[in-house]
N, C-alpha and C positions, 0 to 999 in steps of 0.2 A: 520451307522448314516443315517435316514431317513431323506431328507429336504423337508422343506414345504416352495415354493416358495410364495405361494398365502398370505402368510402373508404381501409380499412385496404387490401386487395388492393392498388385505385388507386397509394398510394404506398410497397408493400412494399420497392423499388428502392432509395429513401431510407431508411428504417427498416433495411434491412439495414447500409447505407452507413453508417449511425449506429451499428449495433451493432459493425460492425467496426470502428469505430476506439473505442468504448468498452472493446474485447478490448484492440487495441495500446495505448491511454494504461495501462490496468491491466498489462499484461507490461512495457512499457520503465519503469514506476513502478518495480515489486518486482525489477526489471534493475537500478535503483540505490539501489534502497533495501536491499537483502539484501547488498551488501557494506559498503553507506554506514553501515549498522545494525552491523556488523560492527566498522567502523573507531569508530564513536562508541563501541562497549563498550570496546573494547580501548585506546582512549583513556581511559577512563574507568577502566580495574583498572591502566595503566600504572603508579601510582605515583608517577609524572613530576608536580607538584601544577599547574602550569599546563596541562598537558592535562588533568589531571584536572579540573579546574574549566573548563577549556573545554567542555568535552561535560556535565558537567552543568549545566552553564546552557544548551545548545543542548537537551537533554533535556527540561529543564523548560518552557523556553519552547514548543516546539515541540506538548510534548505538554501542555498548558493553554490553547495560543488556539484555539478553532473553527477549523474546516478551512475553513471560508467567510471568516473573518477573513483567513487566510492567503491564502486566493486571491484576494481586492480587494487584498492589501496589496502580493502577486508584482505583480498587474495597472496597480497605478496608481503605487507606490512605487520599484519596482524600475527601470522604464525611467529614470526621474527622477533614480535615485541612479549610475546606472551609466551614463547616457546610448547605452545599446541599444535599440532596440525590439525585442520579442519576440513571437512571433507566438500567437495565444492556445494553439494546443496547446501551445508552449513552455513557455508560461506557466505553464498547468493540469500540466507534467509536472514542472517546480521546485517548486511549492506543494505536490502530493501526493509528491515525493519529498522534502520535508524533513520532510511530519509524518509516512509511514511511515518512515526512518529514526528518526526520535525514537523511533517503537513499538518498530519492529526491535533498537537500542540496545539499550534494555532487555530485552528478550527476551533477546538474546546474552550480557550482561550477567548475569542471573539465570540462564541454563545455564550459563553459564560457574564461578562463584561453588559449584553446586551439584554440581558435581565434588570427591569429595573429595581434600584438598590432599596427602595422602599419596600421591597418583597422581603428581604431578609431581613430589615429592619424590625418589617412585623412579624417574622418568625421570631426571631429575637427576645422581642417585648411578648408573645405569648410563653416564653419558656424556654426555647429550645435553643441548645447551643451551638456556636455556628457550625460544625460539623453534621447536626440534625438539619439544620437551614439548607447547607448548602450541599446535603443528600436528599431532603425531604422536598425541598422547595424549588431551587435555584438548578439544581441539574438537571431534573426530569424537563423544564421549561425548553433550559438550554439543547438537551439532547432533541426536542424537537427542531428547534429551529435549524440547529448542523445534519441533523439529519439527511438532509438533500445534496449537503458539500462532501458529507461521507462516503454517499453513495458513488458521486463522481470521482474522488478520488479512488474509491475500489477498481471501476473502470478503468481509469490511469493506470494504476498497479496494475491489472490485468496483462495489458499492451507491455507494461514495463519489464514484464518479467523474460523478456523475449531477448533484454539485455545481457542475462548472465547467462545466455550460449559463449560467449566470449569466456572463459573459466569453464566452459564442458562441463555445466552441468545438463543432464538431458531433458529438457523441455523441449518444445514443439519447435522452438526455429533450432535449436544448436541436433535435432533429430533430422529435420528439414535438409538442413546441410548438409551432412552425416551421409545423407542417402543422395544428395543431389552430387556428391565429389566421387560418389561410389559408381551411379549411374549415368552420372557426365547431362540428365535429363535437368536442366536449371529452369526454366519457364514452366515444365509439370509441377516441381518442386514448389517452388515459389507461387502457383497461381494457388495449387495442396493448402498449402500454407495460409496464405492470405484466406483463402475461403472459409475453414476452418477458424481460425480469430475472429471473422466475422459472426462466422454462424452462431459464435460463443457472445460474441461482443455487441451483436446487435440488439438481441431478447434484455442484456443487462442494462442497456444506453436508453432503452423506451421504459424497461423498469425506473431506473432515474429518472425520468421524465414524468412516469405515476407517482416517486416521491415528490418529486417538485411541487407538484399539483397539488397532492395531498397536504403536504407538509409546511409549505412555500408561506412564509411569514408575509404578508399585503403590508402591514404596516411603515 
């Protein structure tokens, strides 16, 4: 089999075009899913039992369908139910920000919990109301300790985002293809491809690895 690399050069233009908006769906994703993730824990330790039971059934559900489930169901379900048309990045940004929220939830949720409760206690008895406690005290604590779990799941997301080629939105694999159906060259395409996620995904997996380190609770 002869490879013809220069196909890659040929359409670098695109492939770039595809990696950068594979960057922006992965930041405006963890843009709502790091506060959405926030709101579902905090619905969920309110106490309140109908928000409590809201968010973990959004939890459970979210975090047990396939992400690919998720994303045919934004794409063909949603305009139907709502009578919107959404445009597919819209689409692919709804679908990956409700299953990272569902992650993030729990993540917030298990930092939160892992505070121990004699800290807000004595936020408490100096004055402050639990809303001052558990912004002053209990989250900054917690936001360290998930820190390192955030990080990995961004990584995840990253990789993940590779699924809403499937609904043509143009990221780097649904570009990938695009040009490997055109050029008939599948092995250039694909090795393009994979290189490129790496080259992105490796520098962020050893960052994680400096969070861990840093951050990584011994106790």
């Amino acid at each position: 089999m002869k490879l013809d690399w220069a196909v890659v050069w040929d359409h670098a233009g695109a492939l770039a075009q595809g990696t950068a908006l594979t960057i922006l769906l992965a930041v405006a994703t963890m843009a709502i899913a790091l506060p959405g993730g926030l709101i579902v824990a905090m619905l969920r330790l309110s106490g309140i039992r109908p928000l409590a039971w809201a968010s973990t059934t959004f939890t459970e559900f979210f975090r047990n369908l396939p992400l690919i489930l998720v994303i045919y169901a934004t794409y063909y379900i949603l305009p139907l139910a709502t009578g919107i048309a959404f445009s597919p990045f819209a689409t692919a940004l709804v679908a990956l920000s409700l299953n990272v929220s569902a992650y993030n939830g729990e993540t917030f949720r298990a930092g939160i919990v892992s505070i121990r409760r004699g800290q807000g206690e004595a936020a408490l008895a100096l004055g402050m109301s639990r809303l001052q406690a558990m912004r002053e005290v209990v989250l900054p604590q917690a936001l360290r300790r998930v820190l390192p779990v955030l990080a990995s799941t961004w990584v995840a997301l990253f990789k993940d985002t590779s699924l809403v080629s499937v609904i043509s939105v143009g990221e780097l694999a649904y570009t990938a293809m695009e040009i490997r159906s055109q050029t008939f060259r599948v092995l250039e395409m694909l090795t393009a491809m994979a290189a490129i996620y790496w080259m992105l995904g490796y520098p962020q997996a050893k960052l994680v690895d400096a969070i861990n380190r840093h951050f990584g609770i011994s106790e």
